[in-house]
N, C-alpha and C positions, 0 to 999 in steps of 0.2 A: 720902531719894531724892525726885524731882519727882515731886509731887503729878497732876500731868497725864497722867504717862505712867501712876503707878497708877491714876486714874480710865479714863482708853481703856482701860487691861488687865483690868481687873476689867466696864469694861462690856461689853469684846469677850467676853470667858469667858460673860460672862451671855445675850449672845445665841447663843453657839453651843452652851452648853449649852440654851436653850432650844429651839434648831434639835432638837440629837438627843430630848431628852423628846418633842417637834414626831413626830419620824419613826419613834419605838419604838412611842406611843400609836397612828400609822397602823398600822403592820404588824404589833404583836400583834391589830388590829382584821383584819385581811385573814387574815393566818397563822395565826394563834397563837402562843401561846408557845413550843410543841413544834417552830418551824423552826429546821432546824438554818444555826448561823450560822460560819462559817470563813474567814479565810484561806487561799490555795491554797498548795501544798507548803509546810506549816509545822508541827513539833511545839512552837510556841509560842503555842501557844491564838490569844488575839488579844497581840500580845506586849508592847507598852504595861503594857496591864491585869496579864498575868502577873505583868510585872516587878515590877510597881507593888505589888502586893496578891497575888501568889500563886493566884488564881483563875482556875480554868480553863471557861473562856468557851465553852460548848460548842451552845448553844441560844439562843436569843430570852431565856427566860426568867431565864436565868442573868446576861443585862444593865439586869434591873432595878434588883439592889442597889447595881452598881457606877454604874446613874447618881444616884440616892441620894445613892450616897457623892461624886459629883460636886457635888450642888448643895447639899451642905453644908459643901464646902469653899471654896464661892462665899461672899465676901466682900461688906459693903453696898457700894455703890458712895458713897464719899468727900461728905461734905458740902460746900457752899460752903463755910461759916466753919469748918470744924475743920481741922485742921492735924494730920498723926498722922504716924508713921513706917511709911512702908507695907510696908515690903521685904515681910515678910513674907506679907501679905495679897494683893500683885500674884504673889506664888511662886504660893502657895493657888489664885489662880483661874489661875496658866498650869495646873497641875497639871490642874486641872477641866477649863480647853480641851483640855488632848491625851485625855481618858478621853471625852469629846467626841466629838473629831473620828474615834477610832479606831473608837467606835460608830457613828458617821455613815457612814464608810468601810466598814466592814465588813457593812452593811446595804447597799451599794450592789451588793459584791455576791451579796447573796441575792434583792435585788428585781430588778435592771436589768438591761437587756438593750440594747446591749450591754454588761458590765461594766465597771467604771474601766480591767482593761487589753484597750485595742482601737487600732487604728494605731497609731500610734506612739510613745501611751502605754504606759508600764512599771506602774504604780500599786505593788503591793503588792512587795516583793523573796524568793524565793524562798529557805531556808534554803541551798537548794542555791548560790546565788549569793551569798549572806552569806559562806559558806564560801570559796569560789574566789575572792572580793574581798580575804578575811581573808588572805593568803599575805601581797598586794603591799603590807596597812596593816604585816603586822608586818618583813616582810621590807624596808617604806623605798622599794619605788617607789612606796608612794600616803601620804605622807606624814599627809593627813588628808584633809576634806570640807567644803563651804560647800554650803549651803543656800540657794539663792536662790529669793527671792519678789517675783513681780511681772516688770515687762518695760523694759529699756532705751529711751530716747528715737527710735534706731534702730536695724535691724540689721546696719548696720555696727559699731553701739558693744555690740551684743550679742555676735557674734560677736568681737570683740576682746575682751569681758573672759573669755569661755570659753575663750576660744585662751589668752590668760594665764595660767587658771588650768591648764590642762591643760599648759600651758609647763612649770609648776611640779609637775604629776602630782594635782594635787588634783581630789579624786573632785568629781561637780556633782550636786545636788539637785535637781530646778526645780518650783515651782507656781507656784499662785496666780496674780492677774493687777494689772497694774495699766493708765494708761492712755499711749500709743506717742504719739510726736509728732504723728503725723495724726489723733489723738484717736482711737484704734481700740484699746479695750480687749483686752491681749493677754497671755500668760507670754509669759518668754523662752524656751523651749521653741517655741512656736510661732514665735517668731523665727526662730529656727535652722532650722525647718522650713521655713520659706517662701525658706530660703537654700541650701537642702540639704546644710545641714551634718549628717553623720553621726551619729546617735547610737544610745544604748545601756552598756549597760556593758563592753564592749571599750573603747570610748574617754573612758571615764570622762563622760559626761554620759547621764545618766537622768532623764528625763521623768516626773513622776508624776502632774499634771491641773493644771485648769486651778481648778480650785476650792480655798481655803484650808484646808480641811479636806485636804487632800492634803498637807500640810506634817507631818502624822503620821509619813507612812512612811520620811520621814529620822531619825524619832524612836526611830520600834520597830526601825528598820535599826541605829541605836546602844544600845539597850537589849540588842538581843539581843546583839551585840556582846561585851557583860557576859556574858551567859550562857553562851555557846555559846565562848567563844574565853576568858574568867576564869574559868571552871568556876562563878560566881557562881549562886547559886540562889533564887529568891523566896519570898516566903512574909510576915515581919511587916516592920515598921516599919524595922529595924534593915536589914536586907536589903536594900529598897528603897534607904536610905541608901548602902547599901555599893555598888548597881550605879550609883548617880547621880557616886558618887565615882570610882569607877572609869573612868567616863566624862568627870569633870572634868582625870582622871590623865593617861588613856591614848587616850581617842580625841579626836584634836584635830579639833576640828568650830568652825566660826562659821557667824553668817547675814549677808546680801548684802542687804539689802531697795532692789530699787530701785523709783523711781516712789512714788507717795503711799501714805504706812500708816495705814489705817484703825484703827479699833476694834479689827475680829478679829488683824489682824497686828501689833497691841499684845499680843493674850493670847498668841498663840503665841510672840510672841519671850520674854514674861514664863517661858511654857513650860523653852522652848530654856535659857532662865538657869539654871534646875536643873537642866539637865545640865552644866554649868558653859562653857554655850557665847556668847559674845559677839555681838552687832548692831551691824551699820555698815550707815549709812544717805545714800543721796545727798540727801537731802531734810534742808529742816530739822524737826526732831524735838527733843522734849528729849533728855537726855543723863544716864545714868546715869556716875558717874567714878569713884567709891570704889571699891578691891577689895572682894571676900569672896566672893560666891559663885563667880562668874568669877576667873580668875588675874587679872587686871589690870581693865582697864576693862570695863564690860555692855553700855553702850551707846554709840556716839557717833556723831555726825553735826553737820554736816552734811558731808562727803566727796565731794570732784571724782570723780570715777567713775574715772579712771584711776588715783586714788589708794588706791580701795577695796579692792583685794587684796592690797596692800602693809600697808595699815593694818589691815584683819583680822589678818592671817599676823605680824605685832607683836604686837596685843592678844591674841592666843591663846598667844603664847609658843611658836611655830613658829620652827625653826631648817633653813631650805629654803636647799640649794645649787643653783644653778639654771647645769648647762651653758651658755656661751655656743660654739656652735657654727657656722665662720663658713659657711652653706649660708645660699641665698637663704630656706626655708621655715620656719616654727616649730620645733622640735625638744623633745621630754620624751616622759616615760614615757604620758602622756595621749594618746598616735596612736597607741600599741602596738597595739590591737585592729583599727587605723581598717580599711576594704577599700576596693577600689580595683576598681569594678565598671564591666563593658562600656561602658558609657554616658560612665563617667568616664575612661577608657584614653586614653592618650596613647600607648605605647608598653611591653609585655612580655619578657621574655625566661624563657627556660624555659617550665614546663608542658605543656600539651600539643602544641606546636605548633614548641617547638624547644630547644635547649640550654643549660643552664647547671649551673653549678659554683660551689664555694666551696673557697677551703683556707688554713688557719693554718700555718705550721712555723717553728721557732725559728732562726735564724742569728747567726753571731758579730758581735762589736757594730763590730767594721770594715768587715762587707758591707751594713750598713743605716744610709742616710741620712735620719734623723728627717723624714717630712713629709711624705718624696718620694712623688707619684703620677702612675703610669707608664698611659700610658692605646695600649694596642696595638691600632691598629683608628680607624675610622671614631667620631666621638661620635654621638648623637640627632639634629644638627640635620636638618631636613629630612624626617625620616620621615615613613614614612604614618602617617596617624593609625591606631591600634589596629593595628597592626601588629607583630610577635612576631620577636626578633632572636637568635640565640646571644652568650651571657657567659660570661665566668669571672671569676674575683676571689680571686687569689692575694694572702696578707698577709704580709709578714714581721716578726717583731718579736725583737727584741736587748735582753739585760736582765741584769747582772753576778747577777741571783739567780734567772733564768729558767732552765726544763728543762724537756726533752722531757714531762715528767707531764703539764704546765700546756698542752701545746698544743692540748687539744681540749676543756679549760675553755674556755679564751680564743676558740675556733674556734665553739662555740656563741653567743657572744656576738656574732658575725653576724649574729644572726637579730634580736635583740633589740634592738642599736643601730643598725638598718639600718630599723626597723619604729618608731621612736621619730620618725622624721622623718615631717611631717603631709604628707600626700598620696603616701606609698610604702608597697607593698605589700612583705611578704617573706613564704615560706612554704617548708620544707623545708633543708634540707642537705646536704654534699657536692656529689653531681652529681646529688643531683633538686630543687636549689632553684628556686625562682620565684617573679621580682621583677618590680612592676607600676610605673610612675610615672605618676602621674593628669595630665590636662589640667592643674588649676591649679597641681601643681608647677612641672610645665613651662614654664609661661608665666610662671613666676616666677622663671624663669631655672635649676631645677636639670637638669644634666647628669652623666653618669658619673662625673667626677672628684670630683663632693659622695659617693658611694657611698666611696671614698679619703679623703675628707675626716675624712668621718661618721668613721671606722675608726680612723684615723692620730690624730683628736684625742681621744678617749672613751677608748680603752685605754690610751694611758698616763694619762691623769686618772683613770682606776676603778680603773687596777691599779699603781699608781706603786714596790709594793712590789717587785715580779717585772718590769713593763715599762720600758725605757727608750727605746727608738728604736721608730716602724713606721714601713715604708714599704708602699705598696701598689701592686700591678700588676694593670689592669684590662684582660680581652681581650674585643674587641669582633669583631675579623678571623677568620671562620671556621676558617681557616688557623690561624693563631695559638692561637687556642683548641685548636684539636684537639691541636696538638705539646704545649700546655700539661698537659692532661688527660692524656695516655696517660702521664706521667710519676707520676699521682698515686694508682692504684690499691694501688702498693707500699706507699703511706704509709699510706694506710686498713688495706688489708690487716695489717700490722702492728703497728698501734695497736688493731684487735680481738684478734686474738692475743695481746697485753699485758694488757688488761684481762680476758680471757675465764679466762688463767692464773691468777690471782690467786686465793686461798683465805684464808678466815682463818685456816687453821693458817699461810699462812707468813710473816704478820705478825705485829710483836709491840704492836702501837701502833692503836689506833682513833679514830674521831675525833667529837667529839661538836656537836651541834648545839643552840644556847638560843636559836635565833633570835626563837620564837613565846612565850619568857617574857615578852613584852612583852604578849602576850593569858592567855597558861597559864602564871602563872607558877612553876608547879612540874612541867612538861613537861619529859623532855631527851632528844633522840632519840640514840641512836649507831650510828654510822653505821661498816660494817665492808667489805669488798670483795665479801662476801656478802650484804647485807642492807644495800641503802639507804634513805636517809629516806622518812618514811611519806610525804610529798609528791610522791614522784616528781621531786623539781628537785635533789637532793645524792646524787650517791655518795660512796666515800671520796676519790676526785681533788677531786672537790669541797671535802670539808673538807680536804683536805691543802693544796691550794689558797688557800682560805680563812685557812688559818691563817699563810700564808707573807705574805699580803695585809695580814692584819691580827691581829698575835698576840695581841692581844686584844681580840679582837671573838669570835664566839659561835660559833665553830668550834678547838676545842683538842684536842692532841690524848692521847690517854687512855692508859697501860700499861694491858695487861691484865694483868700478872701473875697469881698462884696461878691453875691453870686449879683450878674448883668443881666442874664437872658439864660436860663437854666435849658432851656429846646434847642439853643444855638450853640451853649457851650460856650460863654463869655464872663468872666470874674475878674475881677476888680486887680486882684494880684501877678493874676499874671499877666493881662494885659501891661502893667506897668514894669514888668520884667521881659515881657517878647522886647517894648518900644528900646530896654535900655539895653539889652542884648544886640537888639539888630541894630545898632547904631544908630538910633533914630529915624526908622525909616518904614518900621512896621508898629503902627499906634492902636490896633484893634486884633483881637485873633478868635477865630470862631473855631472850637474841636468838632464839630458837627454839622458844617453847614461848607459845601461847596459852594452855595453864591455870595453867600455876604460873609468877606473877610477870611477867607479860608487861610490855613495853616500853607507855609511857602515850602518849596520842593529844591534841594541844592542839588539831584541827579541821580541819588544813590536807591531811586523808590520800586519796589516791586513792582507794583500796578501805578498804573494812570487813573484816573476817571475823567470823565468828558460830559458834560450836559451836549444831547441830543435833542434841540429846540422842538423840532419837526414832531417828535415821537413824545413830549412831554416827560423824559426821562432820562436817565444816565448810562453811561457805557463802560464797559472796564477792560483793560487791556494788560496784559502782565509781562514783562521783560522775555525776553526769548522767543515771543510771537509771531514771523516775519508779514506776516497777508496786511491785506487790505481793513480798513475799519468802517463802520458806518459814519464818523466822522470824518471822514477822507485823508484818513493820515494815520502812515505804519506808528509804531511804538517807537520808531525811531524818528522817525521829523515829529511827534509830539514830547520825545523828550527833549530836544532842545526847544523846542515852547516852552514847556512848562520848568525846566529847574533853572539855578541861576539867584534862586534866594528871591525871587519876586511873588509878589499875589498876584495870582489869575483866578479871578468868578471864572467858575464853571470849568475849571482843570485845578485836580489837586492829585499830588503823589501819593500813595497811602500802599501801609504794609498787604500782605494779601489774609490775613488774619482777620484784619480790620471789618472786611466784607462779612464777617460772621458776628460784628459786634451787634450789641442790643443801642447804643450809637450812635449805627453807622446810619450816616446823613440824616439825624432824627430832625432838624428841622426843615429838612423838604420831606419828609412823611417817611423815612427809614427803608427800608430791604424793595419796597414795592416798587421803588423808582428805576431798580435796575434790570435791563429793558434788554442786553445785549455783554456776553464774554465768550471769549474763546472756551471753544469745545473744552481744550484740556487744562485750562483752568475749573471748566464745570468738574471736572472730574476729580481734577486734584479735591477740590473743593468737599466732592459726594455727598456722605452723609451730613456729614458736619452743617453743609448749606442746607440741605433739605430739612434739617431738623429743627434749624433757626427761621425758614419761610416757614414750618408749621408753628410755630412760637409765636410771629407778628402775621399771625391768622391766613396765609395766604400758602395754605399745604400743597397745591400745586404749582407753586409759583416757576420750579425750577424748568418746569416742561413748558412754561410759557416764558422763559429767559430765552434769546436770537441767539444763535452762534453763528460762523462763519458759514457754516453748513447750509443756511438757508436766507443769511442778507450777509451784503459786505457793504452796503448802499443805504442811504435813508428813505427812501423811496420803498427797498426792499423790507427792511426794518418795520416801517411802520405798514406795510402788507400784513406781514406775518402779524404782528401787535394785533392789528385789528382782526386776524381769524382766530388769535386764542384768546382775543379779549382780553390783554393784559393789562393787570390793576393799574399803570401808571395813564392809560387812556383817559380812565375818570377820576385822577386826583387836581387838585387844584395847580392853576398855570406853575410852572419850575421858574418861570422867567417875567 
């Protein structure tokens, strides 16, 4: 390999290793050893180092050995006259740089005020948001991630390559800085800021600072990656290996460097290489080209800046289908999150301030003219600005293998391919949806018929197995709309009634889910009319669906044959399709039962459950929650317990639906067992729970359910239990 780029990389390692010895030697002098040092919401110590070495990084003094073990992995820095083969010794000091930088980072914040995250920095990423990101990596809308370091010429040309990459759904990294055409040292990050472009991880671009040691937390955001979603666990040498591999496998990551790379952004890309991740450079730089550790090429430059996302998204061995949709605005999975606030309003309809609707229903393939968009009513032009209109937005769609099942799959996807266009808001369905279009859509020519557009072209492209024609009718005319709607309540009405009937006794077929073996790969969820995916995003329409879509893609569907234990939820058929799905390593599966053989969790689960020994009962805990539990562990250190594709009695993942099933844990004695949830889980919950604890006889049950409000403790738990006398006191032992 070029000697040049090994000497920058081994000299950048050597100064940012000495930066951190620099900043440990301060603050054991100020602190001492005994401060304690963390990450926020993370059960992975500092998660680099865990990965790397298995040690759990808990205190000041605990990062002694590991910087140690850093500056013995530092390499001399290359002589004039010798000539060697470096690969190895530039791996050595990236390795040094991230054990580094994660020290560096991690001390920022135990010392600073304010910490790395404050405006509109992200810095360190949340287990909780590793998680809720892990759906879209394994599920295919965020295909992978680029790391960019440094800052565009302008930001116009910043903003074009973000928009590209979010075109494409690719998650964005940003540090470091380099220097902006008017010589104004900057990230592209603060680009985007000074353009008010959106960010965050709704819209796939995450800020993490302006200094190079910030280019960590793209690091430990894919290390954990390994742990928390491959069930991979750390500890020696061999371990290590296998999370670096996994990451070479499975999470397709490249770096973006634009503007000048110094020293340090030599060691880190040298880093980046052992996780088997690529650098493209606009600059000229040497050039690594041989495989091995990366799938193709490690390094190359120099790269026209327009060409840089195309030529990463090659060298990493990405295979990215990129909608071409004909709407004046960008379009991908990367605007999904985007919002569309007061300031940015062009024009609303729905919410609070007036009407709208959505509705899918199937028609025969002579009543729908592929394309057509009927638009009933006045369009945008000329509105006041910020001003709030009534909608509706009837779809029809015609499909020689389409049925009434598939119509309120396809109807949710509404929300999704309606929210994929940059600068439109979408939120809710049916008749409480509401949709926002921002100023610079609009002035970029989109109007109501791109709403038709959007709809008419995406559904039959995603669903080409079940879709063939839509057409769509848009009502803008108050009039019109209203005759519209009062026709639609039947059809809602109806389609709860259908699904609400549904039991697993009167099916014979269930349907299974491998989506997330791309992270767990011995995870398989199944998914029944009673009991859907621990995600919250599949019931069984959904796989049924799925599987018509795509018969073999990762939704199939299961006999259950020989019923085993009908309380437990065990059959003969599937059991014999979990063992051969999980690669042999799950021979039993109970839909209904937390202790014996429970259904395995890959990461992507709404809620937790927990058996509470102490209290004779269960606990539930839902994603987003940060407090204390009465099993002594956030949602965050029990989801890296529980996912990872293994079985744990007495931890199971489960959608937050599920809580309302007739089901739910029917063989430890169903709804009564559940002892303790967060407040605003009880709430989301409401009617809905109270209506199913008056259905398994236990009408007051919800006022004697624990919240955070009145135990965070077992102790405290089962206080309260015993003053409301909650049913799970006198059911028989859980354990």
């Amino acid at each position: 390999m070029s000697k040049i780029i090994a000497t920058k990389a081994i000299k950048g390692a050597h100064k940012i290793v000495q930066r951190a010895e620099l900043m440990v030697e301060k603050v054991v002098k100020e602190k001492g050893k005994e401060l304690a040092v963390a990450f926020p919401d993370t059960a992975y110590y500092l998660p680099f180092i865990y990965a790397m070495t298995g040690v759990k990084v808990q205190k000041l003094g605990d990062i002694l050995p590991i910087l140690e073990h850093a500056r013995k992995l530092l390499p001399e820095v290359p002589a004039e006259q010798l000539w060697l083969p470096y690969l190895g010794d530039t791996l050595d000091a990236g390795m040094a740089t991230l054990f580094a930088e994660e020290i560096i980072e991690v001390l920022k914040y135990a010392t600073e005020n304010p910490p790395p995250t404050h405006d509109f920095w992200v810095a360190f990423t949340s287990d909780a948001i590793l998680r809720e990101q892990g759906i879209k990596l394994v599920d295919g809308r965020m295909p992978g991630f680029a790391a960019i370091v440094g800052c565009a010429p302008t930001n116009e040309e910043a903003k074009r390559i973000v928009t590209e990459l979010q075109e494409k759904s690719i998650l964005v990294f940003m540090s470091a800085v380099s220097t902006r055409a008017d010589g104004k040292k900057m990230c592209i990050a603060e680009q985007l800021q000074e353009e008010g472009v959106q960010m965050g991880w709704d819209v796939f671009l995450v800020p993490h600072g302006t200094d190079i040691t910030a280019t960590i937390y793209a690091l430990n955001f894919a290390a954990r990656s390994a742990m928390s979603f491959g069930g991979l666990t750390p500890g020696d040498m061999k371990k290590a290996k296998d999370i670096l591999l996994y990451n070479r496998e499975r999470v397709h990551a490249f770096v973006l460097a634009l503007g000048e790379v110094d020293e340090e952004k030599h060691a880190n890309a040298a880093g980046a290489i052992n996780f088997g991740f690529p650098a493209v450079a606009d600059t000229d730089i040497d050039q690594i080209l041989p495989t091995g550790i990366c799938k193709y090429e490690h390094v190359i430059s120099p790269i026209a800046r327009e060409q840089m996302v195309p030529k990463a998204i090659e060298i990493r061995g990405l295979k990215i289908k990129v909608s071409k949709v004909p709407i004046p605005v960008p379009f991908g999975a990367g605007f999904e999150g985007e919002r569309v606030r007061k300031e940015q309003l062009q024009v609303e309809f729905g919410g609070k301030y007036s009407k709208a609707f959505e509705f899918l229903r199937m028609r025969g393939m002579e009543e729908v003219e592929n394309g057509k968009i009927e638009l009933f009513g006045p369009d945008i032009d000329g509105v006041v600005e910020g001003s709030s209109h009534p909608l509706g937005i009837i779809v029809e769609v015609a499909g020689r293998k389409m049925s009434k099942d598939f119509e309120t799959i396809l109807e949710r996807q509404i929300h999704v391919l309606i929210n994929h266009a940059k600068g439109i808001f979408h939120m809710g369905s049916r008749d409480t949806a509401w949709l926002r279009i921002s100023k610079e859509a609009y002035q970029a020519g989109f109007r109501l018929k791109h709403f038709g557009i959007i709809l008419a072209t995406k559904l039959v492209e995603d669903y080409p197995a079940i879709v063939d024609k839509v057409q769509v009718k848009i009502y803008s005319d108050p009039g019109e709309m209203k005759k519209a709607h009062s026709e639609l309540e039947k059809f809602w009405n109806e389609r709860d009634a259908r699904i609400a009937g549904m039991t697993d006794e009167t099916i014979d077929t269930f349907y299974s889910c491998t989506l997330c073996q791309s992270y767990a790969p011995n995870h398989v969820c199944i998914i029944s009319p009673e009991r859907l995916g621990l995600c919250g995003a599949y019931n069984w329409f959904d796989g049924k669906a799925g599987y018509e879509i795509n018969p073999r893609g990762c939704n199939q569907p299961v006999k259950k044959g020989e019923t085993l234990d009908p309380t437990k939820g065990q059959w003969k058929g599937i059991n014999e399709f979990v063992y051969q799905a999980s690669h042999n390593t799950i021979d039993k599966f109970s839909a209904y039962s937390i202790m014996d053989s429970p259904m395995t969790s890959c990461g992507c689960f709404e809620c937790i459950l927990v058996v509470i020994p102490e209290t004779n009962g269960v606990m539930v805990v839902n994603r987003g929650f940060p407090g204390m539990t009465p099993c002594g562990m956030t949602f965050t250190t029990l989801a890296g317990t529980v996912g990872g594709g293994a079985q744990m009695p007495g931890f199971i993942g489960v959608g937050k639906l599920y809580l309302l099933s007739k089901k739910f844990l029917l063989a430890e004695g169903g709804l009564g067992r559940l002892v303790w949830m967060p407040k605003e889980l009880k709430e989301w919950l409401g009617e809905r729970l109270k209506k199913r604890a008056e259905e398994s006889g236990v009408p007051d049950l919800i006022d004697k359910i624990a919240d955070e409000t009145v135990a965070t403790t077992p102790e405290q738990l089962l206080e309260y239990l015993q003053k409301v006398n909650h049913p799970a006191l006198s059911m028989p032992p859980i354990m």
